[in-house]
N, CA, C and O atoms as a Tinker XYZ file with bonds, in Angstrom:
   392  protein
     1  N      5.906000   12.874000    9.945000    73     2
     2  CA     6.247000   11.528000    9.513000    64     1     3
     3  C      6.331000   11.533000    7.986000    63     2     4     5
     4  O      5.526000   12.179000    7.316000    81     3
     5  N      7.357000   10.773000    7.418000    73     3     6
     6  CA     7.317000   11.083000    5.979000    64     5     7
     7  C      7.119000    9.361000    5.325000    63     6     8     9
     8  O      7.158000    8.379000    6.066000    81     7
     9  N      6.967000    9.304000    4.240000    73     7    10
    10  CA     6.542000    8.045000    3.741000    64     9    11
    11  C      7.662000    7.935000    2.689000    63    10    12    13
    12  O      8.247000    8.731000    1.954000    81    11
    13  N      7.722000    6.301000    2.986000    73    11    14
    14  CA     8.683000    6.043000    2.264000    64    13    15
    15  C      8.413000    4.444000    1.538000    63    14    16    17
    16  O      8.367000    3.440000    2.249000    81    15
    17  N      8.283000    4.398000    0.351000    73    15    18
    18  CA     8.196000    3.152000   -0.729000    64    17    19
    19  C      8.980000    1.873000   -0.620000    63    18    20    21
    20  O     10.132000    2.026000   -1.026000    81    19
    21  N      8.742000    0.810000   -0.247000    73    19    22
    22  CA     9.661000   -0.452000   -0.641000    64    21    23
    23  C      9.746000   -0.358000   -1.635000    63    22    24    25
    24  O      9.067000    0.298000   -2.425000    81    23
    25  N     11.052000   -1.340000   -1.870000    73    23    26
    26  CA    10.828000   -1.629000   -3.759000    64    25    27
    27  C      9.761000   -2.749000   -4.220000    63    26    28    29
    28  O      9.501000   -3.111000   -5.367000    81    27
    29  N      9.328000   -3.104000   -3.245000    73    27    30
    30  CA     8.396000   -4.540000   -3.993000    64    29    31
    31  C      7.265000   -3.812000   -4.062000    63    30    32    33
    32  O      6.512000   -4.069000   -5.001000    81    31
    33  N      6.779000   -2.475000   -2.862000    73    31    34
    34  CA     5.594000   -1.671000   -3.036000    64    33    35
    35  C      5.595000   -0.584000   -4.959000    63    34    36    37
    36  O      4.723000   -0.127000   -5.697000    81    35
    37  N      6.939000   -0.642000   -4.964000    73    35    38
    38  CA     7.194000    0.385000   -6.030000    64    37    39
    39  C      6.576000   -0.509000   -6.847000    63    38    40    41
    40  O      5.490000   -0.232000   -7.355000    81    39
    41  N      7.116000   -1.528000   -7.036000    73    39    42
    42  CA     6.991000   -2.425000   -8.138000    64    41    43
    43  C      5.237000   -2.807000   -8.006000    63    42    44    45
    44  O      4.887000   -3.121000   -9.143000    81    43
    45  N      4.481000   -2.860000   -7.404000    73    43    46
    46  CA     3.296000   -3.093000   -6.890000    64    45    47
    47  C      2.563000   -2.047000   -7.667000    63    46    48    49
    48  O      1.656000   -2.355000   -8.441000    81    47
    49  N      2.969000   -0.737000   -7.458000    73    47    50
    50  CA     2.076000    0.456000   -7.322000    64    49    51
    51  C      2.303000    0.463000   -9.374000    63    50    52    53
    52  O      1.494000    0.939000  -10.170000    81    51
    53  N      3.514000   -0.159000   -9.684000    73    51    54
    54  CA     3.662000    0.349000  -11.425000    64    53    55
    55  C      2.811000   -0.992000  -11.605000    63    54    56    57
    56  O      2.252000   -0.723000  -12.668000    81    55
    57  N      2.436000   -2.031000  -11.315000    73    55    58
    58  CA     1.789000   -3.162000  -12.011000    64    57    59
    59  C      0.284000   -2.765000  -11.766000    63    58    60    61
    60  O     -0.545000   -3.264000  -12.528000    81    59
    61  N     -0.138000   -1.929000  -10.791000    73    59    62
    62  CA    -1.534000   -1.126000  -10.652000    64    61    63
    63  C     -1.979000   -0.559000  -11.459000    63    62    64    65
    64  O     -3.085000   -0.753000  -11.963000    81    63
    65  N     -0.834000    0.627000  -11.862000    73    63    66
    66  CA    -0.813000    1.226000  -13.012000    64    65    67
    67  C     -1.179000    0.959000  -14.079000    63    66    68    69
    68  O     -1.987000    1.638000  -14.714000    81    67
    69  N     -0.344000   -0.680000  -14.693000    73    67    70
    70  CA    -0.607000   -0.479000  -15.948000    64    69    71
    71  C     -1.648000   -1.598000  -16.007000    63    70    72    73
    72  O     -1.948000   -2.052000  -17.111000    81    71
    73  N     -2.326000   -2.162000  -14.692000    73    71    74
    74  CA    -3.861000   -2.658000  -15.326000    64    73    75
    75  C     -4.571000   -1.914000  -15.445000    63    74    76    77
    76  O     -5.388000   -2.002000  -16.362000    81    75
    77  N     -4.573000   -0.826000  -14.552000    73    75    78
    78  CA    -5.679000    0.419000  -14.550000    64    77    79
    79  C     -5.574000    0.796000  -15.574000    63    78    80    81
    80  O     -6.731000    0.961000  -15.960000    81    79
    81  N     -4.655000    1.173000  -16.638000    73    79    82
    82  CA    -3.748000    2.089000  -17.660000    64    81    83
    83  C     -5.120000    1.200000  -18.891000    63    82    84    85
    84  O     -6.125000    1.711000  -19.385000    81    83
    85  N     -4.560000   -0.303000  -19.043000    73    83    86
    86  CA    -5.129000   -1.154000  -19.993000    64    85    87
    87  C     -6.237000   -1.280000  -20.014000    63    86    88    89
    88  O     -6.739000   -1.618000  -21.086000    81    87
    89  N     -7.126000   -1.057000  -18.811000    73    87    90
    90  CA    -8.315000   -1.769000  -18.376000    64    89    91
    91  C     -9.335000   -0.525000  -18.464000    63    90    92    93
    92  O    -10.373000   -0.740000  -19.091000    81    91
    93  N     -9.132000    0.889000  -17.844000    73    91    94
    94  CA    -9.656000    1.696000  -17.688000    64    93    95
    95  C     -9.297000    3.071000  -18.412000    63    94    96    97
    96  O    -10.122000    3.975000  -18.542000    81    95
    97  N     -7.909000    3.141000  -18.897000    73    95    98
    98  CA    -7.261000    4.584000  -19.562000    64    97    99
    99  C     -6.790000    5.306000  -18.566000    63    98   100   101
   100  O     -7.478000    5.548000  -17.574000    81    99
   101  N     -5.591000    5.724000  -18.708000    73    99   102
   102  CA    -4.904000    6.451000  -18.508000    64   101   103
   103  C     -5.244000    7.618000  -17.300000    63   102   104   105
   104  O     -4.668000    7.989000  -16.278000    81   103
   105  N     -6.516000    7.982000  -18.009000    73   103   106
   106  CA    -7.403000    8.967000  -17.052000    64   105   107
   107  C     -7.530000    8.405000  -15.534000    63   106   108   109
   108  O     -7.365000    9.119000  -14.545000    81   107
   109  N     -7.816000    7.156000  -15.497000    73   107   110
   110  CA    -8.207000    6.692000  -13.954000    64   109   111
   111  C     -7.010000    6.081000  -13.668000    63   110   112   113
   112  O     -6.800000    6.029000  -12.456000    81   111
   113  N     -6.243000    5.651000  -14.283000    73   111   114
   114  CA    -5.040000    5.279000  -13.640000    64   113   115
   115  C     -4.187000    6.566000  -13.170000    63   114   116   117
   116  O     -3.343000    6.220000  -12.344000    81   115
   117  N     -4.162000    7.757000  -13.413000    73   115   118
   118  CA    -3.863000    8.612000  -13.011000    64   117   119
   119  C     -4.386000    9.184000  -11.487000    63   118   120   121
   120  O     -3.704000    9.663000  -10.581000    81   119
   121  N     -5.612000    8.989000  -11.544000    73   119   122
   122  CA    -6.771000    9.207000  -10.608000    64   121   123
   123  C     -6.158000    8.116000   -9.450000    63   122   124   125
   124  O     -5.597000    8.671000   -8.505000    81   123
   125  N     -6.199000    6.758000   -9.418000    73   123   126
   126  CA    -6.070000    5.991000   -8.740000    64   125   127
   127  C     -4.758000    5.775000   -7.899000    63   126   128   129
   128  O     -4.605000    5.262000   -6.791000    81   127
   129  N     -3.612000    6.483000   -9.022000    73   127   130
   130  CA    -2.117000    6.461000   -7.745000    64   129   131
   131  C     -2.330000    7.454000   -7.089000    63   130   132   133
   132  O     -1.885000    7.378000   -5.944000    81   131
   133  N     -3.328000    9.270000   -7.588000    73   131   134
   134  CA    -2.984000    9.628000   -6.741000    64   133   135
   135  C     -3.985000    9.491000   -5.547000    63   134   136   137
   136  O     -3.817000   10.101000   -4.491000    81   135
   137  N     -4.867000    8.785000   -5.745000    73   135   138
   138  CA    -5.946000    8.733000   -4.538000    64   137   139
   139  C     -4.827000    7.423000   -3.141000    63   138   140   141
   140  O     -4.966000    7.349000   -1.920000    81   139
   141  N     -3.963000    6.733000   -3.955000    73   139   142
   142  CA    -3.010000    5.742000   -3.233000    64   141   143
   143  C     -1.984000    6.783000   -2.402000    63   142   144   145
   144  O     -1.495000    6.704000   -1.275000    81   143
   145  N     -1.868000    7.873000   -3.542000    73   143   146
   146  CA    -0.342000    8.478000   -2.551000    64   145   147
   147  C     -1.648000    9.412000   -1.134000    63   146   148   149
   148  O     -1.463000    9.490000    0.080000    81   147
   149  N     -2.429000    9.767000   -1.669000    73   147   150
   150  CA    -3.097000   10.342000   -0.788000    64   149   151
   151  C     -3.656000    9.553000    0.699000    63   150   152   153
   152  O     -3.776000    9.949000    1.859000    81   151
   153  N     -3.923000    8.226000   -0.001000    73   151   154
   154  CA    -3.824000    7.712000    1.274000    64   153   155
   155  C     -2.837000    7.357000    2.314000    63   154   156   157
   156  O     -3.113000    7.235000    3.507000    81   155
   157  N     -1.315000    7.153000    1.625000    73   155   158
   158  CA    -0.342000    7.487000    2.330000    64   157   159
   159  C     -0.165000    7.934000    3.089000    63   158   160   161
   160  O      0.273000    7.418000    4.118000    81   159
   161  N     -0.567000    9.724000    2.836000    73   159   162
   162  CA    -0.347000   10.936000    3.717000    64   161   163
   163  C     -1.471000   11.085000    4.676000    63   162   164   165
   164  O     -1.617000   11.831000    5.644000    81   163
   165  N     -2.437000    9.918000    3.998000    73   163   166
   166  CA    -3.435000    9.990000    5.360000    64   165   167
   167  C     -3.480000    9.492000    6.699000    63   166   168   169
   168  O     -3.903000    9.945000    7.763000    81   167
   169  N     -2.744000    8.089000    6.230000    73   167   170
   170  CA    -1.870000    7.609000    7.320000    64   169   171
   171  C     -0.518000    7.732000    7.988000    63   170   172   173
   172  O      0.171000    6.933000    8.622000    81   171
   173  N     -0.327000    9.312000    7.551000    73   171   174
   174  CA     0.878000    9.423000    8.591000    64   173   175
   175  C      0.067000   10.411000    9.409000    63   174   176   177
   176  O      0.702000   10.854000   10.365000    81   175
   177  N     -1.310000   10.924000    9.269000    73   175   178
   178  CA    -1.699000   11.836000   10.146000    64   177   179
   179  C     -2.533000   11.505000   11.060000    63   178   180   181
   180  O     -3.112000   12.238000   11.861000    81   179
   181  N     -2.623000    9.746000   10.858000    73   179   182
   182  CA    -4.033000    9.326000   11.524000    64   181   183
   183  C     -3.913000    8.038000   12.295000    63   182   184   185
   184  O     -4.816000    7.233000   12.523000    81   183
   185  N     -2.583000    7.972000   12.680000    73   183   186
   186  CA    -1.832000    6.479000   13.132000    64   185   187
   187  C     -2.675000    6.013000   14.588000    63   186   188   189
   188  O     -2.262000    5.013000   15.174000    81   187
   189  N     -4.086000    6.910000   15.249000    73   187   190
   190  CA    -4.600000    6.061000   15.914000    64   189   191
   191  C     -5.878000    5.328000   15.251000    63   190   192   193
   192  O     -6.669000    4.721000   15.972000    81   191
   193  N     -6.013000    5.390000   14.165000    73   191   194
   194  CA    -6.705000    4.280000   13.199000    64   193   195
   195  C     -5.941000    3.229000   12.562000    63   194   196   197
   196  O     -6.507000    2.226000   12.127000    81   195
   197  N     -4.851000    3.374000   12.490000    73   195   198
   198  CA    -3.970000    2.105000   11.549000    64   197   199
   199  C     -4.481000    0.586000   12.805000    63   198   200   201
   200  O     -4.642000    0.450000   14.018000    81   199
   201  N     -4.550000   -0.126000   11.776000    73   199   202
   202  CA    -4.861000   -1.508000   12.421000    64   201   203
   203  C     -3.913000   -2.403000   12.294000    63   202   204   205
   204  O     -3.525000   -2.579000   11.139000    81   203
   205  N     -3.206000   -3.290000   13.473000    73   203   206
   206  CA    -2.136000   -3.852000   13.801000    64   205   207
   207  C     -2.721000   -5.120000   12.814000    63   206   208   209
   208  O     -3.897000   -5.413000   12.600000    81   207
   209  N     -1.360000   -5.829000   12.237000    73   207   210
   210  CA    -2.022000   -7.116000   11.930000    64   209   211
   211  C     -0.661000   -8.027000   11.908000    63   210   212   213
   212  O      0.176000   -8.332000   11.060000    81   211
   213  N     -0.897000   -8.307000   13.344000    73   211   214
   214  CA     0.041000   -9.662000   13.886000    64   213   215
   215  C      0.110000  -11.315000   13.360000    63   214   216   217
   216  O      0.865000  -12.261000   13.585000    81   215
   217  N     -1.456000  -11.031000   12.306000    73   215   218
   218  CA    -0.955000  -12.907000   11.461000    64   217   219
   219  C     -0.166000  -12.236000   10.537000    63   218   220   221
   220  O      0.072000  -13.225000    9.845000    81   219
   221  N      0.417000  -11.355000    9.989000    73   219   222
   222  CA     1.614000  -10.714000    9.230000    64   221   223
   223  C      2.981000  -10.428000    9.639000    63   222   224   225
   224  O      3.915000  -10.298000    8.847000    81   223
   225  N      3.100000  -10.296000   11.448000    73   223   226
   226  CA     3.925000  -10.268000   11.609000    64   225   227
   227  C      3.814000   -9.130000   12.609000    63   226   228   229
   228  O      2.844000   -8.388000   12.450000    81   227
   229  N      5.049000   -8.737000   14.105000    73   227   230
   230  CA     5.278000   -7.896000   14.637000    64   229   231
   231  C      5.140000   -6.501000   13.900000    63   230   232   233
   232  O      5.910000   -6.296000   12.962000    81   231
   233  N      4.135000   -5.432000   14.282000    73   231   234
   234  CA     4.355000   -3.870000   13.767000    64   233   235
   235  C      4.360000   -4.020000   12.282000    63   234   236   237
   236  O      5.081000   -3.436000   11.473000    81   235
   237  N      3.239000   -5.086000   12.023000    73   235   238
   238  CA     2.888000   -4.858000   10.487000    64   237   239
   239  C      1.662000   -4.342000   10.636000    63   238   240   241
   240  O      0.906000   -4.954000   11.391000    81   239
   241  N      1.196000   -3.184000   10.009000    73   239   242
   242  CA    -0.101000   -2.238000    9.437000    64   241   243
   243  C     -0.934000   -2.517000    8.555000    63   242   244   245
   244  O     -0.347000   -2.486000    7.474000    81   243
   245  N     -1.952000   -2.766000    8.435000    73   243   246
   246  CA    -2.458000   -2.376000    6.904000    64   245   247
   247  C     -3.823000   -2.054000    6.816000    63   246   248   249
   248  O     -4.637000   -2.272000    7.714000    81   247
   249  N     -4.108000   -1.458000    5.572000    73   247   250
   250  CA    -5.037000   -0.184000    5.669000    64   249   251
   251  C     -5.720000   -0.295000    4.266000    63   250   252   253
   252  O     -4.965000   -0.346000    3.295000    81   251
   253  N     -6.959000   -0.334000    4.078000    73   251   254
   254  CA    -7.917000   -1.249000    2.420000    64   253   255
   255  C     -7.935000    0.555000    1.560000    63   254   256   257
   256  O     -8.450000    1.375000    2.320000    81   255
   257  N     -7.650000    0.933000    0.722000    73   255   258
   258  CA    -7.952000    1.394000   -0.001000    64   257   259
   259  C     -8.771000    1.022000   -1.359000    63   258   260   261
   260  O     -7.957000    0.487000   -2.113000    81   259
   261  N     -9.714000    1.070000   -1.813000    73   259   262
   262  CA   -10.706000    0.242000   -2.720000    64   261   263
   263  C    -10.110000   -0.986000   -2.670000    63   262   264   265
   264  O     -9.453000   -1.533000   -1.784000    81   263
   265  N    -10.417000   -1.305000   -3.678000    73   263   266
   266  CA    -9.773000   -3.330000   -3.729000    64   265   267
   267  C     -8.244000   -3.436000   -3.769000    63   266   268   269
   268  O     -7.721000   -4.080000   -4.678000    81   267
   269  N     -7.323000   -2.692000   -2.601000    73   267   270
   270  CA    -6.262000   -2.716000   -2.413000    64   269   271
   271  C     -6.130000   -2.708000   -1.063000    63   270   272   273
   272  O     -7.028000   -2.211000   -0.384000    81   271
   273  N     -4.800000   -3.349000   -0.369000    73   271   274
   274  CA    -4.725000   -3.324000    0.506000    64   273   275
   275  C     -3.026000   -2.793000    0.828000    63   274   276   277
   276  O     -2.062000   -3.268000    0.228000    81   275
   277  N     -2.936000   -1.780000    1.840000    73   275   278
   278  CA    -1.635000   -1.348000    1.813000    64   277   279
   279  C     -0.896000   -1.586000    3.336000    63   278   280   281
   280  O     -1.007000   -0.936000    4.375000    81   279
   281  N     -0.184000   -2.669000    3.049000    73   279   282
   282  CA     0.438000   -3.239000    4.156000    64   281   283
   283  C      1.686000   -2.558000    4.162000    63   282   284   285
   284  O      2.434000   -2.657000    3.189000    81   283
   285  N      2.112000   -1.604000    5.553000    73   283   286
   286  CA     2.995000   -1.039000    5.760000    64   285   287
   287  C      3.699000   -0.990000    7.455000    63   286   288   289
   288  O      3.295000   -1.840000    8.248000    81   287
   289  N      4.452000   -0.248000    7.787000    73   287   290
   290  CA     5.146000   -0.377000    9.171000    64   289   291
   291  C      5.859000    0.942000    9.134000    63   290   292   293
   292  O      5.817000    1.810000    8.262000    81   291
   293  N      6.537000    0.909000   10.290000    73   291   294
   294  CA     7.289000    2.321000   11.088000    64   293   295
   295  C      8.270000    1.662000   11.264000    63   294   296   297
   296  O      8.535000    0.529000   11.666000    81   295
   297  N      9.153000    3.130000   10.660000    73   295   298
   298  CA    10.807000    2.619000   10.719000    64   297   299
   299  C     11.061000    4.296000   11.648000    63   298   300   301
   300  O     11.303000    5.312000   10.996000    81   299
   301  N     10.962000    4.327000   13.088000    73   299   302
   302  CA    11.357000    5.523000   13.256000    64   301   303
   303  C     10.167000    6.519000   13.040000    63   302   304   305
   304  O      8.990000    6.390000   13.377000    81   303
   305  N     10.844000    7.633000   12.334000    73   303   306
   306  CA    10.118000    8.920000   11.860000    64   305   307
   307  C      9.320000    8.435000   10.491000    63   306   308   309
   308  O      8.428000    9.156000   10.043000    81   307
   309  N      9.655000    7.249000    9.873000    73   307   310
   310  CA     9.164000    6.836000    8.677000    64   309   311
   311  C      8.165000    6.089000    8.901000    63   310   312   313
   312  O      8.180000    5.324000    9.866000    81   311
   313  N      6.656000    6.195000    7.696000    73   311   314
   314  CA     6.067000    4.869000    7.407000    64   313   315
   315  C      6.698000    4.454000    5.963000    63   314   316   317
   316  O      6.956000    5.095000    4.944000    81   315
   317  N      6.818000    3.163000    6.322000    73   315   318
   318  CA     7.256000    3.015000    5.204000    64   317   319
   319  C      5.913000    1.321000    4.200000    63   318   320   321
   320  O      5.460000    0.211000    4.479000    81   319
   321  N      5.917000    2.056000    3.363000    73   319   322
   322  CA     4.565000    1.250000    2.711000    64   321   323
   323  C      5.438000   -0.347000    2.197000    63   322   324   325
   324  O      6.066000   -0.287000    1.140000    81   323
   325  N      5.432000   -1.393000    2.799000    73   323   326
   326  CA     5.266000   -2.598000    2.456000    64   325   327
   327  C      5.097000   -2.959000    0.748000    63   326   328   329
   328  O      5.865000   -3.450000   -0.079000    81   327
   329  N      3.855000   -2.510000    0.694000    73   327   330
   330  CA     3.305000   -3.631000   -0.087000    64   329   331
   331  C      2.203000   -2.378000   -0.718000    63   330   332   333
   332  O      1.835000   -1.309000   -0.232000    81   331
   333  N      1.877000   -3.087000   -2.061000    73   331   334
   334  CA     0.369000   -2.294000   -2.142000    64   333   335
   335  C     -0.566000   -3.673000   -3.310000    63   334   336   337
   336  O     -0.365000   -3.635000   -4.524000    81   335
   337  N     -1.428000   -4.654000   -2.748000    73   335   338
   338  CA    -1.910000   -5.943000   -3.019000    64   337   339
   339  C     -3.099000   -5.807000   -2.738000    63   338   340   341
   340  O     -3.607000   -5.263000   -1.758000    81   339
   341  N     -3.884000   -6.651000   -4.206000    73   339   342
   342  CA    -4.838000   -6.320000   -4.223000    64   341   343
   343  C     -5.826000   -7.133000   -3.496000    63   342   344   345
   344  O     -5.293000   -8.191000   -3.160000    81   343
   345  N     -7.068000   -7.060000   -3.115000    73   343   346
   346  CA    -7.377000   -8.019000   -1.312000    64   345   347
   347  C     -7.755000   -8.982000   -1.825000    63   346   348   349
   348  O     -8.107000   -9.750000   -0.930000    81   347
   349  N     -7.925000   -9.501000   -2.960000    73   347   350
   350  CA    -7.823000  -10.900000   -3.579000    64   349   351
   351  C     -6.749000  -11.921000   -3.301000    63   350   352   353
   352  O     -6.845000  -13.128000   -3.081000    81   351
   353  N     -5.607000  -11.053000   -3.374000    73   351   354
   354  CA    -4.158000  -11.774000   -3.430000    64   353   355
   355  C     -4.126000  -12.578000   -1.177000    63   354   356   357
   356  O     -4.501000  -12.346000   -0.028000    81   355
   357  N     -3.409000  -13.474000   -2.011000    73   355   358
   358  CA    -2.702000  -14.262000   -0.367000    64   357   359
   359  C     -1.519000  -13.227000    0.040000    63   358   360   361
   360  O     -0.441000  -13.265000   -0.554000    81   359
   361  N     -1.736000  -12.443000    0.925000    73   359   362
   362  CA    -1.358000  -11.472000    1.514000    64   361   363
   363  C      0.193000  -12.168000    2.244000    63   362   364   365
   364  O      1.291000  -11.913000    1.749000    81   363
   365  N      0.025000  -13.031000    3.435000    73   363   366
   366  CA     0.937000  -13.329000    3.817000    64   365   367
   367  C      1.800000  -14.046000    2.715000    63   366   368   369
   368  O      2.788000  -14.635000    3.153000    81   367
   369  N      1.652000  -14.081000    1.750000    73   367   370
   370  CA     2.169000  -15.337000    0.579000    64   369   371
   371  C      3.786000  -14.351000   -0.074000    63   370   372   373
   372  O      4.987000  -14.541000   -0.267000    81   371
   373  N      2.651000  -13.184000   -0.203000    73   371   374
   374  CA     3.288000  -11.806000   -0.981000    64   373   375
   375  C      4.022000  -10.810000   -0.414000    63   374   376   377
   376  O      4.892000  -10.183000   -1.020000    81   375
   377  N      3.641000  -10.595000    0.982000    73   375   378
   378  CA     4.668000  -10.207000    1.904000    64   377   379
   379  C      5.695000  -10.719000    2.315000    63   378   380   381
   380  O      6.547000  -10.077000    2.929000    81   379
   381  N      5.814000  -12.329000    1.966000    73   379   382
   382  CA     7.536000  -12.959000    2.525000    64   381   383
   383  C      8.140000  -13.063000    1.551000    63   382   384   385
   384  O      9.357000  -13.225000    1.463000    81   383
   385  N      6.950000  -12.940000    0.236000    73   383   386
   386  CA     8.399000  -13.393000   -0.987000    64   385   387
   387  C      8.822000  -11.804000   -1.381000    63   386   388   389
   388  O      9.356000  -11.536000   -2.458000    81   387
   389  N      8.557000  -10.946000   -0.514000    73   387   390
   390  CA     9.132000   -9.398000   -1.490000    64   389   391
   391  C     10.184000   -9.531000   -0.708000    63   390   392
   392  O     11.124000   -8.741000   -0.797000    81   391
């Protein structure tokens, strides 16, 4: 299964970035996408743990990485990552306007 980025997740994962970037340096923002892409690849190997979440919608996923939450789905052979929001945020709010 290969993983594949929305653009609103893209755009998600660079606004992560550069609070981590501002907030913490460079060093952990480095640390932190790749512990994100890693979880990616964790969930294409482990899809009888992904948890369905139907107040989001038919074959929507999502999966907490520290104070993030990565709402994603299956297109096929693909996951493809939704979203990447932090579990503060109104989730369903941010998933209809991407």
């Amino acid at each position: 299964m290969k993983v594949r980025l929305a653009r609103s997740a893209v755009k998600d994962l660079a606004q992560i970035g550069r609070h981590t970037r501002a907030n913490w340096g460079e060093r952990q923002a480095v640390r932190y996408r790749e512990l994100l892409k890693a979880r990616f690849e964790w969930l294409t190997r482990n899809r009888a743990l992904w948890r369905e979440r139907r107040d989001l919608g038919s074959g929507i996923f999502a999966c907490r990485q520290q104070s993030h939450l990565i709402v994603f789905r299956t297109r096929g052979e693909v996951l493809e990552i939704l979203r990447v929001l932090h579990v503060r945020m109104d989730i369903r709010q941010h998933l209809h306007d991407s």
